[in-house]
Steps between C-alpha positions, in 0.01 A plus 500: 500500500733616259829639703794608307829435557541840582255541742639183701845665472396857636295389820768223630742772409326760688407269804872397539580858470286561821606232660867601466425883588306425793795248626793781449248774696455217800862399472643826509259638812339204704190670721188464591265663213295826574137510473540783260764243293264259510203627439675649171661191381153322563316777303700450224524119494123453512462838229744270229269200539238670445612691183640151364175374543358772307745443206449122495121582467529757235831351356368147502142489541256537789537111582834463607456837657255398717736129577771749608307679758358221629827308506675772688214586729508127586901466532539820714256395750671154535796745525333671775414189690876350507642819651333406784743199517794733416434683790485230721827340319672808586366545838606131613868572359529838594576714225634855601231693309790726344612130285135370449467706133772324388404139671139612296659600196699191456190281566274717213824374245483121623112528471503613153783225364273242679182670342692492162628147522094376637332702221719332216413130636171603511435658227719172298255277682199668457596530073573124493275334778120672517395269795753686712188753536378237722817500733507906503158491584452241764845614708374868510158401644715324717672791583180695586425197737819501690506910552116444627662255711797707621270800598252293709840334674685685803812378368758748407683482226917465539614531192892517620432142627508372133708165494769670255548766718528285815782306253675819430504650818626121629786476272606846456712701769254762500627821683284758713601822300338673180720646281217596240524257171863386568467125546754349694868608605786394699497530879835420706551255253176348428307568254149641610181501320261779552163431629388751168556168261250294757236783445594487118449097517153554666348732237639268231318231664223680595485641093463184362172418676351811442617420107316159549156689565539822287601337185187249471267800614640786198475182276149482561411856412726507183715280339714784298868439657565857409213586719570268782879628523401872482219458749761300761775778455250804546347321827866457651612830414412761804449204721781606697395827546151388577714284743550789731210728381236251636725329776304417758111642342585137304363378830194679451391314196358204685294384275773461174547140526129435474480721206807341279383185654140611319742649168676117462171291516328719250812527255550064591131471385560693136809274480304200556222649258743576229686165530148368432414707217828370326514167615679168376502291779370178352333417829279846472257523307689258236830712466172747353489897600206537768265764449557730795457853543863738517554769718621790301770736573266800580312279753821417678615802524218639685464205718875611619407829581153454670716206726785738535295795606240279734785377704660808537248732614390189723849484636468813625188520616598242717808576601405927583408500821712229648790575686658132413602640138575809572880403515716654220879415381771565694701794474867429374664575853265227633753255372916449521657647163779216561334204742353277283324155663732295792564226301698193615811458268 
């Protein structure tokens, strides 16, 4: 795919620029979004993917057209899927919801300089070392295995138990009050760090292993870096207003771990398929490329959507008529504007 300089310069211009305007709007006014806000900044969001994916298919040809869509259909519901764990993360440390946009906002930054730094290894590995196909492949089926596993389990998940947060909170003199994103300051002569850089250390942490799963996956439906960093930035921007759009209808969609669970096998297997059809392992086939049918672009791409729309509408066809998920987010005076968690100093 033949990107100019100029293109590269004009979309991590204009993604910083968004980035940077939606920080100085949260900064200046910390609240809990509107539907109406929402809804519009979602609208739009999901509107410029879809027009960049009509002017990489006319632009550059129906093939890498087709990888974007399928790349950001792909990343957005793995997007989806970990803001369940954000909204357990900031239910166990008690985010006021007036400070959570701005606890979200700094997470979608750390999440795309980790996505940035993962996609440059992998793309340097995957030009130098072809066999890494093999690796992508394998951990993503994997992957599928252990989300199969984690639905069928009763086991909650406790993200804010993460070892490096345990450190932090351990060896930090964490204080009890929120004073939106200012991080620490000094308290009858100590100085005090607000429980706001804990939260901030959690989604770091928690950014890194959703990295570790979404990089192999977009890898395996295109291998254009210009693709796999514009598909990553268009799937984290409007997650925080789909955040508190969705809330707690997230809850509904039972059935979404199955489905990317489903999504990760099926890209591992083209992986594994492609690593074969370019082989050089010597102990394969004598270091030979094995004859082995691809799975095209297209083929993916409506594989995605069938999964994506089959565990949806099963989702809530399960979940209509019972009272269990009928629960929605809390309302903004449900929680302290100032209390954060009681944490032991």
């Amino acid at each position: 795919m033949d990107v100019s300089t100029l293109e590269w310069t004009i979309t991590i211009a204009v993604t910083v620029g968004v980035l940077i305007f939606d920080v100085i709007v949260i900064a200046r006014d910390p609240h809990e979004p509107s539907m109406k806000e929402c809804a519009i900044a979602l609208c739009f969001y999901i509107g410029a993917a879809v027009i960049f994916g009509m002017w990489t298919l006319l632009y550059h040809g129906h093939d890498y057209g087709i990888e974007f869509y399928a790349g950001w259909l792909t990343e957005y519901s793995l997007s989806i899927d970990n803001l369940f764990v954000f909204i357990i993360l900031m239910s166990a440390l008690k985010v006021p919801r007036k400070y959570q946009q701005e606890a979200l906002m700094v997470g979608i930054i750390l999440a795309l300089i980790f996505r940035g730094i993962f996609i440059a290894v992998g793309y340097t590995l995957i030009e130098n070392f072809s066999f890494v196909f093999y690796i992508f492949g394998a951990f993503l089926v994997y992957t599928a295995y252990t989300l199969v596993k984690s639905y069928t389990s009763d086991e909650e998940e406790h993200p804010e138990d993460n070892i490096v947060v345990k450190f932090a909170q351990r060896h930090m003199n964490v204080g009890t009050e929120y004073r939106g994103l200012k991080l620490w300051w000094v308290e009858n002569g100590t100085r005090v760090v607000s429980p706001i850089l804990i939260v901030i250390i959690a989604l770091g942490v928690t950014d890194i292993l959703f990295a570790l799963d979404s990089i192999p996956a977009i890898f395996g439906i295109t291998q254009e870096p210009y693709l796999v960093f514009t598909a990553n930035v268009f799937a984290l921007m409007g997650l925080r207003q789909l955040y508190f759009l969705l809330g707690g209808l997230l809850k509904k969609l039972v059935y979404l771990s199955l489905g990317l669970s489903f999504i990760l096998a099926f890209i591992g297997v083209k992986l594994v398929l492609h690593a074969l059809h370019e082989n050089e392992l010597p102990f394969i086939n004598g270091g030979e490329h094995v004859k082995v049918p691809e799975i095209s672009s297209l083929l993916s791409l409506g594989v995605i959507i069938a999964t994506l729309v089959i565990t949806a509408v099963a989702s809530l066809l399960k979940t209509r008529n019972d009272p269990e998920y009928a629960t929605v987010a809390p309302d903004a005076d449900d929680v302290d504007d100032t209390e954060g968690p009681d944490w032991k100093r």
